[in-house]
C-alpha positions as CSV (number, residue, x, y, z in Angstrom):
1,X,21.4,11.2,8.2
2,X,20.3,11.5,11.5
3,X,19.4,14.9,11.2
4,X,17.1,14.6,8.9
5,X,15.1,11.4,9.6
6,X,12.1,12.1,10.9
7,X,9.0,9.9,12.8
8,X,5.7,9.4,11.1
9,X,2.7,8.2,12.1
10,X,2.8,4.7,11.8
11,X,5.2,2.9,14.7
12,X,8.2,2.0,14.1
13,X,8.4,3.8,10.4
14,X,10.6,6.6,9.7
15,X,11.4,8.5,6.7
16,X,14.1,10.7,5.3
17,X,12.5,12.3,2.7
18,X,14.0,14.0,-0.7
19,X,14.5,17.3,-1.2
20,X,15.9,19.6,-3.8
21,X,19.5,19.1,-2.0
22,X,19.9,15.7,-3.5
23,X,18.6,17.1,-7.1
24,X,21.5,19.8,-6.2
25,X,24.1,16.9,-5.1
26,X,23.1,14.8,-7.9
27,X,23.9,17.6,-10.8
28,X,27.4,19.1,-8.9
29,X,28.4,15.6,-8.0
30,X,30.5,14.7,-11.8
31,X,31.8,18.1,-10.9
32,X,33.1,17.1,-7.3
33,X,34.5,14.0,-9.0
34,X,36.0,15.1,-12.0
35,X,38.3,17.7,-9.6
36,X,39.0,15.3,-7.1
37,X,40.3,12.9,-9.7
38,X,42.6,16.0,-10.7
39,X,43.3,16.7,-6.8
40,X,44.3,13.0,-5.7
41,X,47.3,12.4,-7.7
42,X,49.5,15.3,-5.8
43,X,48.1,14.3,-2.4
44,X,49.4,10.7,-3.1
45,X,52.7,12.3,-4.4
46,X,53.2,14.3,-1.9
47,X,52.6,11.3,1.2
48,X,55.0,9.9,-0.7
49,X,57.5,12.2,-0.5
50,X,56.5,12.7,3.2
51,X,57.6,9.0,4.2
52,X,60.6,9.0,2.3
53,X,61.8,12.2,4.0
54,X,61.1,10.4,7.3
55,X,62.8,7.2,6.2
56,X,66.1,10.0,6.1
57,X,69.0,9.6,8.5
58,X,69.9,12.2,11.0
59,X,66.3,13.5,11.2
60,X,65.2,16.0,14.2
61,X,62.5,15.1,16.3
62,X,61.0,18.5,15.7
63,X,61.3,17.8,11.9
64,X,59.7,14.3,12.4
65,X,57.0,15.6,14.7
66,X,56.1,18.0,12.1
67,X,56.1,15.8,9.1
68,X,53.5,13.7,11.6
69,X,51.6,16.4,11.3
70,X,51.4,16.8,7.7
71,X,51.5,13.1,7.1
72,X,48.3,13.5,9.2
73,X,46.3,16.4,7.4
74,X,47.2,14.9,4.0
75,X,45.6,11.7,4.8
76,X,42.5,13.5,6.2
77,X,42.5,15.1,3.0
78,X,43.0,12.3,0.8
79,X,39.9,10.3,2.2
80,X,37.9,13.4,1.8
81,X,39.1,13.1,-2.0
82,X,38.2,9.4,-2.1
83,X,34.8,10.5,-0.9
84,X,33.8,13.1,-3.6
85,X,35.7,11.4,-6.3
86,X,33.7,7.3,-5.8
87,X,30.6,9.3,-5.2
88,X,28.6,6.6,-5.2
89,X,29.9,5.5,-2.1
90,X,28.3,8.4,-0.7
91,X,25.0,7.2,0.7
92,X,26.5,4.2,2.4
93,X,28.6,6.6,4.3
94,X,25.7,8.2,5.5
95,X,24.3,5.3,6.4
96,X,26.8,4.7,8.8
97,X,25.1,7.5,11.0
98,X,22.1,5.6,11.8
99,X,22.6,1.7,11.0
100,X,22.3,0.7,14.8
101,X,18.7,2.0,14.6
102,X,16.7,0.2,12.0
103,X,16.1,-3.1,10.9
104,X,15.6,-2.1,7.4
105,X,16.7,0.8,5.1
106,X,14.6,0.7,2.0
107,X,15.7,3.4,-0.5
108,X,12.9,4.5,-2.9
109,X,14.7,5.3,-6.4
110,X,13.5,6.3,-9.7
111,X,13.6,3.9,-12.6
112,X,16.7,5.6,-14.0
113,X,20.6,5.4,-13.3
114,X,21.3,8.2,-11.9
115,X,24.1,9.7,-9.5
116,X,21.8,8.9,-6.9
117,X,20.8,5.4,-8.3
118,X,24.0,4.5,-8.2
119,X,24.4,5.7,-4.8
120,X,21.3,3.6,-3.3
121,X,22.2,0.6,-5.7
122,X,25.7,0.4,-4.3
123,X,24.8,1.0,-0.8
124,X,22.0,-2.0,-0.8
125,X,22.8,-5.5,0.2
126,X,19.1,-6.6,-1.7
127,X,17.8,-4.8,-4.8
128,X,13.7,-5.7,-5.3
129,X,13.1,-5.0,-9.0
130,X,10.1,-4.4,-10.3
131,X,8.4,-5.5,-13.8
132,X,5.3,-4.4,-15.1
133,X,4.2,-7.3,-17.1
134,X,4.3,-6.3,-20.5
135,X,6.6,-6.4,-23.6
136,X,7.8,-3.3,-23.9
137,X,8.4,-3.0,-20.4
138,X,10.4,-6.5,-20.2
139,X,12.8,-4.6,-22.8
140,X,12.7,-1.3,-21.1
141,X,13.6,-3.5,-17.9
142,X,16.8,-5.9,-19.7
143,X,18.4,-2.9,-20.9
144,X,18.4,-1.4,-17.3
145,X,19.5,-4.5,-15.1
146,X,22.5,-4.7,-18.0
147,X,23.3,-1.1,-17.4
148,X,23.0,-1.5,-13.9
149,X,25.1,-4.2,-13.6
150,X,27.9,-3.1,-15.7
151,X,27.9,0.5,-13.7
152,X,27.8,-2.0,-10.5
153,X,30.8,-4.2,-11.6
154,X,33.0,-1.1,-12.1
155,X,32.2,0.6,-8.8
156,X,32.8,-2.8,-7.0
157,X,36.5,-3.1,-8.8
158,X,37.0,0.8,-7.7
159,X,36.3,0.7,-4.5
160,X,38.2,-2.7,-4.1
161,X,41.3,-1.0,-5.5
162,X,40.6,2.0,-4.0
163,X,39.7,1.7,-0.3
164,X,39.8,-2.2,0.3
165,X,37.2,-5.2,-0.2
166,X,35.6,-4.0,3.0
167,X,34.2,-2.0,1.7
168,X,32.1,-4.1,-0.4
169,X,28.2,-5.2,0.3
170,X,27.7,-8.8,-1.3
171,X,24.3,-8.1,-2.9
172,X,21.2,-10.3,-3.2
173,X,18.0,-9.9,-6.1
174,X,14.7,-10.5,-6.2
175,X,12.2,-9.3,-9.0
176,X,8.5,-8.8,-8.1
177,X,5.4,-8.4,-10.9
178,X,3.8,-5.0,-10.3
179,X,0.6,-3.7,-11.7
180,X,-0.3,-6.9,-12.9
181,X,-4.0,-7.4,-14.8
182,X,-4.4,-11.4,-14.2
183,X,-7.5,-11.2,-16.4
184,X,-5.3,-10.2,-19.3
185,X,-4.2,-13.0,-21.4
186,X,-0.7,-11.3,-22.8
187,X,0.0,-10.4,-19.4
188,X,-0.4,-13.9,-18.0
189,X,1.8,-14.9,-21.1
190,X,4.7,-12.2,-20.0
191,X,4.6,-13.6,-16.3
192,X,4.5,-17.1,-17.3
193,X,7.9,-16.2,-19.6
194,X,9.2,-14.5,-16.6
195,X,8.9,-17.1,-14.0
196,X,10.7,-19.6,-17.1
197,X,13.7,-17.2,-17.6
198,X,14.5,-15.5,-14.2
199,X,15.3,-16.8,-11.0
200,X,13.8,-15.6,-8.1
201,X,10.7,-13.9,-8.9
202,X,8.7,-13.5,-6.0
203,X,5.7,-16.2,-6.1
204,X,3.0,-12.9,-5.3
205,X,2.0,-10.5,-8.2
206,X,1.1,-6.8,-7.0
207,X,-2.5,-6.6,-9.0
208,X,-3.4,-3.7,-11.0
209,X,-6.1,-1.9,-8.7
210,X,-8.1,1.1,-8.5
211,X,-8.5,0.9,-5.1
212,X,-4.7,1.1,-4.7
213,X,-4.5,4.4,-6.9
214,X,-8.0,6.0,-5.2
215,X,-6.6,5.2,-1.8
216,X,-3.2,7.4,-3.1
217,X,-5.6,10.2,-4.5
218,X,-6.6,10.5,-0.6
219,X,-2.7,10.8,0.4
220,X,-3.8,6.7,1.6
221,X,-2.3,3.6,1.6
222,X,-5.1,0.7,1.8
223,X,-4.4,-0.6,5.4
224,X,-5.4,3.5,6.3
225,X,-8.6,3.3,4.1
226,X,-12.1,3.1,4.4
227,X,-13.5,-0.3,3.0
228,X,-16.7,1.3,2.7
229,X,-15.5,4.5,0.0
230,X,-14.7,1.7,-2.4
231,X,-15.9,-1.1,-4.1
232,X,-16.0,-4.0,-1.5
233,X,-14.7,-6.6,-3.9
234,X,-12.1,-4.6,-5.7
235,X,-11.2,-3.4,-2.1
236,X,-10.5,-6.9,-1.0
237,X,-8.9,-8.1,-4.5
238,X,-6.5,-5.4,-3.6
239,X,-5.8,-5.9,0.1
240,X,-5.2,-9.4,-0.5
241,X,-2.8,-8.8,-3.5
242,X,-1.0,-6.6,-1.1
243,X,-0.9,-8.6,1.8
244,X,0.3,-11.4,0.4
245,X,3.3,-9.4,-1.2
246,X,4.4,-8.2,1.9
247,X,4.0,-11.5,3.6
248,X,6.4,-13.4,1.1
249,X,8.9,-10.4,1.7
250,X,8.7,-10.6,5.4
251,X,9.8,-14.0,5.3
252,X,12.6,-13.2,2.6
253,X,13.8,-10.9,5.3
254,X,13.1,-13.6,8.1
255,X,15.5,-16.1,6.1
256,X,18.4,-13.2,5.4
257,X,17.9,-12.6,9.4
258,X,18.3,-16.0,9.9
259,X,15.1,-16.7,11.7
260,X,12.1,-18.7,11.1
């Protein structure tokens, strides 16, 4: 991971951005699995076999060294197994490389579950869902955190059985309102249902803004933006909504950190 992180402009903010490797790791990885679940049960066998032999009477030293050695190589290869076979574990492995340097990992994921999905969902000790305030996208939204959760229970039993409970990240959830058009009534009605049935939604909405999306057109985000090249009011609508989302997750983060 290291070796592809790379500084931007902003201090203090680095990215490791996507590439067609992870659309290539994300197609062969069932592959990688699928074998490796075919290629684990004779390196198990065979370790097996390996200890017994040693547990024999009368053994040489040579013989002993050498079955040391093998013992050795087979393990290697086992974990290496392991590794393409719970491919989701993948991505907190690499993570490993660079943890000491960051606060913060934030992995940016699509809105699907995916190989690489999986990968960032497993890794993550806090998930921050989105919902965009309507019906539809409530649904949408259900149907995913179900899917998710299900795919997330297995992987946890997996890995537990697999490579040990230390391997496990205890996981925390928070669900922020994105896109959100507080002059629209059915909207307000979808957040107000929201706020009833989930716990913790974040008390900030993320307002629907076309400052936000003309400051992207410009490759911007709004803190980078001329007030002037937009409307002053919708400008400051959307600064505000912004700020005030990213002041509620600072101190989210300040209370996981244990600071004040």
């Amino acid at each position: 991971m290291s070796e592809v992180v790379q500084k931007t402009y902003f201090d203090n903010l680095d990215l490791a951005i996507g590439s067609p490797f992870l659309t290539e790791w994300e197609f062969f990885a069932p592959h990688y699995a699928t074998l490796a679940g075919q290629e684990e049960p004779g390196l198990r066998n065979r370790i097996a076999d390996i200890e017994d032999e040693k547990k024999q009477k009368g053994i040489s030293n040579k013989r002993l060294r050498e079955l040391e050695e093998e013992l050795a190589r087979n393990h290697a290869k086992l974990s290496d197994c392991l590794q393409r076979k719970l491919y989701f574990t993948r991505l907190q492995l690499a993570f490993e490389d660079v943890e000491d340097a960051y606060d913060i990992i934030i992995c940016d994921t699509p809105p699907s579950l995916g190989y690489l999905s999986n990968a960032a969902s497993f890794a993550a000790d806090h998930l921050l869902v989105t919902i965009h305030p309507q019906w539809i996208d409530c649904e949408s939204m259900a149907q995913y955190l179900a899917t998710s959760i299900a795919h997330n229970e297995f992987f946890e039993s997996t890995v537990a059985k697999q490579l040990g409970p230390e391997y496990l990240v205890p996981k925390t959830l928070q669900y922020l309102i994105t896109r959100h058009d507080n002059t629209s009534r059915p909207e307000t009605d979808v957040v107000t249902m929201l706020r009833t049935q989930l716990q913790n939604v974040l008390t900030s909405t993320m307002l629907r803004s076309s400052a936000i999306a003309e400051a992207g057109n410009v490759q911007q985000t709004l803190y980078e933006a001329e007030r002037s090249n937009f409307n002053g009011k919708t400008y400051d609508r959307a600064l505000d909504s912004v700020n005030r989302v990213n002041s509620e997750l600072e101190e989210l983060l300040k209370s996981y950190w244990g600071r004040s």
